[in-house]
C-alpha positions, 0 to 999 in steps of 0.5 A, spaced: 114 484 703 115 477 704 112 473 710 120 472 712 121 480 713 117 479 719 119 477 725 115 472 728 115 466 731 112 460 727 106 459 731 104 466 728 106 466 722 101 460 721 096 464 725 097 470 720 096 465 714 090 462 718 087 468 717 089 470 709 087 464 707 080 465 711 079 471 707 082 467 700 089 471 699 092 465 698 099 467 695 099 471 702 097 464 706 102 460 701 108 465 703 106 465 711 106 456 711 112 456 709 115 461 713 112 457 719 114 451 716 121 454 715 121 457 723 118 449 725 120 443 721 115 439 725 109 444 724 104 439 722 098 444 721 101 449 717 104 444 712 096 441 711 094 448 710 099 449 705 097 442 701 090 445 702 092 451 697 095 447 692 091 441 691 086 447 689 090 452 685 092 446 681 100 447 683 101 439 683 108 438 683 108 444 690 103 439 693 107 432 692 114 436 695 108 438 701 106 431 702 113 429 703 114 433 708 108 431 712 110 424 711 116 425 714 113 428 719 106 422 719 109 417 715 104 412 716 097 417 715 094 413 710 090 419 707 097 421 705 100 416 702 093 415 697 094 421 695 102 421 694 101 414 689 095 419 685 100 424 684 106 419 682 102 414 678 105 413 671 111 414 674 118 410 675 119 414 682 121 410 687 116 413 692 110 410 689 113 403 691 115 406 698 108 407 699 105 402 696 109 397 701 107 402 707 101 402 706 101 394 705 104 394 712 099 398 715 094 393 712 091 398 708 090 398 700 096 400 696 093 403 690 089 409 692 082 407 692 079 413 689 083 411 682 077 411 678 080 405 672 077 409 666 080 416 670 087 413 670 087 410 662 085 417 661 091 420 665 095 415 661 094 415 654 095 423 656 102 422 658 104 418 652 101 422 647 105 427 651 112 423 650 112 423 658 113 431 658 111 435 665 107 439 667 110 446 666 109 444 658 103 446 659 100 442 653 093 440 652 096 432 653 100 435 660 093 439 662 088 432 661 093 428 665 093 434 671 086 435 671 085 427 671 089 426 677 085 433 680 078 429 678 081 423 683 084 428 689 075 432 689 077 438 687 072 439 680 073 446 679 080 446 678 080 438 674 075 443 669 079 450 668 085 445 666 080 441 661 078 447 659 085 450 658 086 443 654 081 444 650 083 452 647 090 449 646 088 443 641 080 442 639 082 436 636 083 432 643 079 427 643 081 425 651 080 433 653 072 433 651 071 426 654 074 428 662 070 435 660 063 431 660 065 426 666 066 433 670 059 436 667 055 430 669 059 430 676 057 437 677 050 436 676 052 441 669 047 441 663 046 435 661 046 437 653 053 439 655 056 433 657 053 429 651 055 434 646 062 434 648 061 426 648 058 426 641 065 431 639 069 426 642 066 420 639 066 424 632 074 424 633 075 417 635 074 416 642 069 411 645 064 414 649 058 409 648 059 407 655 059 413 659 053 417 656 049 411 657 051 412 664 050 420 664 043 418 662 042 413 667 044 417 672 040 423 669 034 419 671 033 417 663 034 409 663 030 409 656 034 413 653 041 410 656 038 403 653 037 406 647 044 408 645 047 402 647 042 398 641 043 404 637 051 402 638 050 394 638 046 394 632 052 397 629 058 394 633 054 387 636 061 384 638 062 390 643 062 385 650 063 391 655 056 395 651 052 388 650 053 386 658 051 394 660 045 393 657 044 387 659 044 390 666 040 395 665 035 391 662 036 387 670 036 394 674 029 395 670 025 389 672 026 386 666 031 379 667 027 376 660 030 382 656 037 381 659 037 374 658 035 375 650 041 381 650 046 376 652 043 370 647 044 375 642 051 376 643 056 373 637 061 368 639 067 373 639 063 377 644 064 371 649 071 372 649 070 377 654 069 376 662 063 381 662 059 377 659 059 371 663 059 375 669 052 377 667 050 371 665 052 368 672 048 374 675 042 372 671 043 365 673 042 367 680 036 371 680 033 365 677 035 361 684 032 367 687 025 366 683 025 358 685 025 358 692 022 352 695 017 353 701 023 352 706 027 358 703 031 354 699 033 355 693 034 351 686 041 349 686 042 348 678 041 355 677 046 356 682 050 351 679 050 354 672 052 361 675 058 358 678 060 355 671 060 363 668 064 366 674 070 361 674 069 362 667 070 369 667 075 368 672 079 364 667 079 369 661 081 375 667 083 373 673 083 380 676 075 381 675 074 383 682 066 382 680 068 376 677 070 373 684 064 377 687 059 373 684 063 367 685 063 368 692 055 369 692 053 363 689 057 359 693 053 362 699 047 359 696 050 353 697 049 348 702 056 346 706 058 339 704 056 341 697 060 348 698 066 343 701 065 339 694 066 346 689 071 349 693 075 342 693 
């Protein structure tokens, strides 16, 4: 017996579905949504509902047709629009940009801020290895770009089923065992867990030295994170992006000397990235902080040479958000004719 069979009104449908759902009979809660939603086009409630069980089940392409009903309902909720343009991202749909520019209009971000940079990279190096195929294929590169975007949208349980469904269909993909230690680590999992699968994902070519340095990090054992990234410079020195997280790490550790010497160490080739320069900047600006006067003044040439790193990171990648961040740091230190003289 389907929920249509019964003759309810739309309020009780959604009623009836409340209570399957409390009790996880999702496919009854599912069917019952819908008929409400059927019976009252404008049922907000329910169709959210509804979006609840599709989020968590996976089934992203129910949610996206979901989320466009709602939308016609409340078309400027920003929550829905954020999600929307996660599901959409990569694509040529016409709606990413309608909802790009309505959140622009709201005044809100247009890319969904809870896209994590390496999360999308993942995602997208997917779909190409896939041909761009959808996700009913159900391959191991269709999975991994499902369970990216499931990561972004909280819910981990089913981002790891989808890795794990990847993973049986091609042990060799490399992506596959990399997202697998990203959620163990999230989840407070094993730490062996995550840096064996880091360590198979390494051995198939995939580039991991940042992330289990970062997994060891947050696990409280930043010895053992600075020790990967000197084991890994030792073998690759012109690795910027490796170089300037150990140069951090050193920093956040209290020990500004051995983040200098890390920077000092770099080959000239490493400079023609911007992350150098933004550390060299930061480590410049501790300096200014370490010579304040008895007024509270800070020494204005170390501020000085730290705005000479940021505009020089901001000239090799003028989107480096950090870049402008720490830019706009350095300027405060300064006073306000001389701030007037940098800005003109």
């Amino acid at each position: 017996m389907k929920a249509e069979d019964v003759e309810l009104s739309a309020n009780e449908h959604r009623r009836l579905g409340e209570l399957f759902h409390s009790i996880e009979r999702f496919d009854w809660a599912a069917d019952c949504y819908h008929r409400a939603n059927d019976l009252d086009p404008e049922d907000e409630k329910a169709l959210r509902s509804l979006s609840d069980i599709q989020r968590k089940s996976g089934d992203l392409d129910s949610l996206d047709r979901t989320l466009e009903r709602l939308l016609a309902i409340v078309p400027d909720d920003i929550d829905l629009l954020n999600e929307q343009l996660v599901l959409l991202d990569g694509t040529e749909d016409e709606r990413y940009v309608r909802n790009a520019k309505r959140l622009e209009g709201l005044g809100a971000s247009a890319s969904p801020s809870a896209i994590d940079g390496d999360l999308s990279q993942i995602s997208q190096r997917a779909k190409e290895s896939d041909g761009g195929g959808n996700y009913s294929s159900e391959t191991a590169s269709t999975l991994i770009e499902k369970a990216t975007k499931q990561l972004i949208l909280g819910e981990f349980r089913s981002a790891l089923e989808s890795v794990e469904s990847a993973i049986k269909r091609d042990q060799n993909f490399g992506q596959a065992w990399i997202l697998k230690a990203r959620l163990v680590a999230a989840e407070a999992g094993p730490l062996n867990d995550a840096i064996k699968s880091l360590r198979r994902a390494n051995a198939l070519g995939e580039y991991t030295v940042i992330l289990e340095s970062e997994i060891l990090e947050n696990d409280g054992r930043t010895d053992a994170s600075i020790e990967v990234l000197e084991e890994h410079l030792h073998n690759s020195p012109g690795d910027s992006e490796a170089r300037g997280r150990l140069s951090q790490l050193w920093l956040s550790s209290g020990s500004p000397d051995s983040a200098r010497q890390t920077l000092e160490e770099a080959p000239e080739e490493a400079w023609n990235s911007s992350t150098l320069h933004i550390m060299k900047g930061r480590l410049s600006l501790v300096d200014a902080e370490h010579h304040r006067d008895e007024t509270g003044k800070v020494d204005q040439i170390p501020v000085i040479d730290a705005l000479v790193s940021f505009d020089r990171a901001i000239e090799i990648d003028r989107e480096s958000g950090l870049a402008w961040l720490g830019r706009a740091r350095a300027l405060r230190y300064q006073g306000p004719s001389m701030r007037q003289k940098l800005l003109w």
